[in-house]
N, C-alpha and C positions, 0 to 999 in steps of 0.2 A: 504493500500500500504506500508508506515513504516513498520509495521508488518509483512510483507512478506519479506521485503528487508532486516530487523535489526529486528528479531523474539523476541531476548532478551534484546534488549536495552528500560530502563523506560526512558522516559522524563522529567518525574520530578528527578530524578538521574542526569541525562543529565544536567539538567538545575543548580541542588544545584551544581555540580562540578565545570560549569563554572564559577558561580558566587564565588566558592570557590577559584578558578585563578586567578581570578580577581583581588579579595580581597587580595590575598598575594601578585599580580603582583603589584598592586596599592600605598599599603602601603607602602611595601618594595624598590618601586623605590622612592618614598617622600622621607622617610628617606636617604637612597642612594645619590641621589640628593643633600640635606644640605650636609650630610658628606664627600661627591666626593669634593662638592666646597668647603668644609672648609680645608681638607685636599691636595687637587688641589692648592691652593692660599699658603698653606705655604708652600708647596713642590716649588712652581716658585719664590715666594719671598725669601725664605732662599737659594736657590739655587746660582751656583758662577754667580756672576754679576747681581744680586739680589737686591732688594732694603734692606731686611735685610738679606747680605750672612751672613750663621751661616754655618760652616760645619755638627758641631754636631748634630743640630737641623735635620737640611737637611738629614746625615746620617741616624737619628733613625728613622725619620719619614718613608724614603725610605726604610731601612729594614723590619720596621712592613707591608707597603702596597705589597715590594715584597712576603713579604711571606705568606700573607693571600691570595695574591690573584692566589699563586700558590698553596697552599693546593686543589685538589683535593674535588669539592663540598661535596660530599658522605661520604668520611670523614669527611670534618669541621663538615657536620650534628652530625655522631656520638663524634666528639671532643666536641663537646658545649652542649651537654645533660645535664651534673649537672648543665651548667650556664642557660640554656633554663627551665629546671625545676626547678631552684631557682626561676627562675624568673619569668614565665608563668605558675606554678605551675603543668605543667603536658609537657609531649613531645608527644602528638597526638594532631591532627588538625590543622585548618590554621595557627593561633595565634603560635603556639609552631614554627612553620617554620620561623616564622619573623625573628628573632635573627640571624639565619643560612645566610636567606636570604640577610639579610644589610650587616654582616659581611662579607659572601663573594663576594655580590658587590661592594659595597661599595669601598674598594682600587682600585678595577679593572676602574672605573668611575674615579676615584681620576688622576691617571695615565691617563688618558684620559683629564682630564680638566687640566692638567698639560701641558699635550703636545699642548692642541688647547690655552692656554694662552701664549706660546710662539712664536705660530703663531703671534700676536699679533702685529704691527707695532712702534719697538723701538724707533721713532719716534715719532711717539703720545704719548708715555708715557714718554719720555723727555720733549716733548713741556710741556706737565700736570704738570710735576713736578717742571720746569722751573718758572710757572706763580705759584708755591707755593700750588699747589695742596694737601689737604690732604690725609692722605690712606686710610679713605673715600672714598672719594671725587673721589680717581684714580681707587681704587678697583669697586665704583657703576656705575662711571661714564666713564668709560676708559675701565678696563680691561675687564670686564663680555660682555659692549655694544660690544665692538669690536670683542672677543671671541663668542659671543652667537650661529653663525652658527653651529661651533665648537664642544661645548656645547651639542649643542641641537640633531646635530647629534651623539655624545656619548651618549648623556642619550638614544637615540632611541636603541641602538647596547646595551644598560646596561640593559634596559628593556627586550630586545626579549632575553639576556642570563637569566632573572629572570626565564622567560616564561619555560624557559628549565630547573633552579634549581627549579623551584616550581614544574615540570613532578618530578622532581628524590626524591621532600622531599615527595611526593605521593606516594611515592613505600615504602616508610617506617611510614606511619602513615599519612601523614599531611593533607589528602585530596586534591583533588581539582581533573583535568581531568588526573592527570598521576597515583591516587589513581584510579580512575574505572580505567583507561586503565589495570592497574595491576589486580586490587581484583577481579572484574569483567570480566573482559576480558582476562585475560592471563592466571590468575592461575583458572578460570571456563570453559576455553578455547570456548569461546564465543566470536571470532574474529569479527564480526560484532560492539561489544561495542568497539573493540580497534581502531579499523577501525574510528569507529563515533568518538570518545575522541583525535583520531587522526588527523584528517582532524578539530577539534575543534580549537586545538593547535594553526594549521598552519593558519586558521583565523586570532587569535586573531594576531599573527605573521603580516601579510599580513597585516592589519588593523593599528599594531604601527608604522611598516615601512614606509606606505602610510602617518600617522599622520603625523611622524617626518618628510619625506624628502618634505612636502607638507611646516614646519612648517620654515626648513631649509632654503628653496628655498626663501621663504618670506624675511627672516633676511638676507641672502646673500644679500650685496652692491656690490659684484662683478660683 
C-alpha cells in the first residue's frame, strides 16, 4: 500500500532524516535556551530601571541581538561558513548546521525572555530585594519562577522556528527532512517524498506546540 501511494519514498531515508531534525532541532534549542536566558537577564537587568542600569552594556548587547536576529536565516548560513568550518571542520550535515542554528536563534529567544521577564510583578522583586535578597537568590528564585510560563512559551515558538531553519540548512547540505524534501523530492521531482518530509515537519511542529502549551498551562498561576 506505501508503495503504491509514495512509489519512491525509502523508509529508512524517511527515518535517518527525521532523526537528522531532531538532532539539530534538539541540540540547537539546548544551547539557544542557556544563551536566550543569559542574554535575556542582562538585556532586563542593564536595562533603564534595572537592577544594574548600564546604558552601554544595554546598548551593545541590544545591537548585537537586533541584528542577528534580523539577518535573514539563508544568509547567516552562508555568512558563518569559514566560522562553521573552522570549527566543525567541514559545512555539510547536521553538526555543521548547529553554529547557524544557535546563532540565529538564539537572540530571537533572548528578546523573548526579555520581554516575559518584564512581565514579571515589580512587586515581588522589590519585596526580594527589600528582605536582602541576592542576585542569586532573585534571578533562581524570583525572576525565572515567576517568568517560567513566559519562558516556556518562547522556547516553544524558538523551537518550531529551529524546525523551519533546520528545513532551509537542508537545502544547502545539512541534512535532515528539508534535505530529502529538496535532493529527493524536488530536484528528482518525486512529489510524493516532498509530500511525506512534509506532512513530517508539520508533526514534529504539532507535537512541540502541544508539549509547550501543555507545559505552559501547568506553570501558569493565573
Amino acid at each position: 500500500m506505501t508503495e503504491t501511494l509514495f512509489p519512491h519514498l525509502k523508509l529508512d531515508q524517511l527515518w535517518a532524516a527525521t532523526c537528522e531534525t531532531l538532532y539539530m532541532t534538539a541540540w540547537s534549542g539546548a544551547a539557544t535556551f542557556v544563551l536566550g536566558i543569559l542574554f535575556g537577564l542582562a538585556l532586563f537587568l542593564t536595562a533603564r530601571g534595572g537592577m544594574f542600569q548600564n546604558r552601554a552594556i544595554y546598548s551593545v548587547i541590544s545591537v548585537l541581538v537586533n541584528v542577528f536576529r534580523s539577518i535573514p536565516f539563508i544568509i547567516l548560513i552562508v555568512l558563518l561558513i569559514p566560522f562553521t568550518k573552522t570549527l566543525i571542520g567541514t559545512i555539510l550535515g547536521a553538526n555543521a548546521a548547529l553554529p547557524a542554528l544557535i546563532v540565529g536563534a538564539a537572540p530571537f529567544y533572548a528578546r523573548l525572555v526579555e520581554i516575559g521577564l518584564r512581565e514579571v510583578d515589580k512587586g515581588v522583586i522589590e519585596a526580594s530585594r527589600s528582605m536582602g535578597a541576592r542576585l542569586s537568590t532573585l534571578i533562581f528564585r524570583v525572576l525565572l519562577p515567576e517568568s517560567s510560563p513566559a519562558l516556556v512559551s518562547g522556547m516553544t515558538v524558538t523551537l518550531i522556528a529551529l524546525v523551519s531553519y533546520s528545513a532551509m540548512a537542508g537545502v544547502i547540505g545539512a541534512g535532515g527532512l528539508g534535505n530529502l524534501a529538496y535532493l529527493e523530492g524536488f530536484q528528482r521531482n518525486h512529489s510524493d517524498v516532498t509530500l511525506v518530509a512534509t506532512v513530517m515537519i508539520l508533526i514534529i511542529v504539532f507535537i512541540i506546540q502541544f508539549i509547550g502549551d501543555f507545559i505552559t498551562t501547568r506553570l501558569d498561576k493565573r
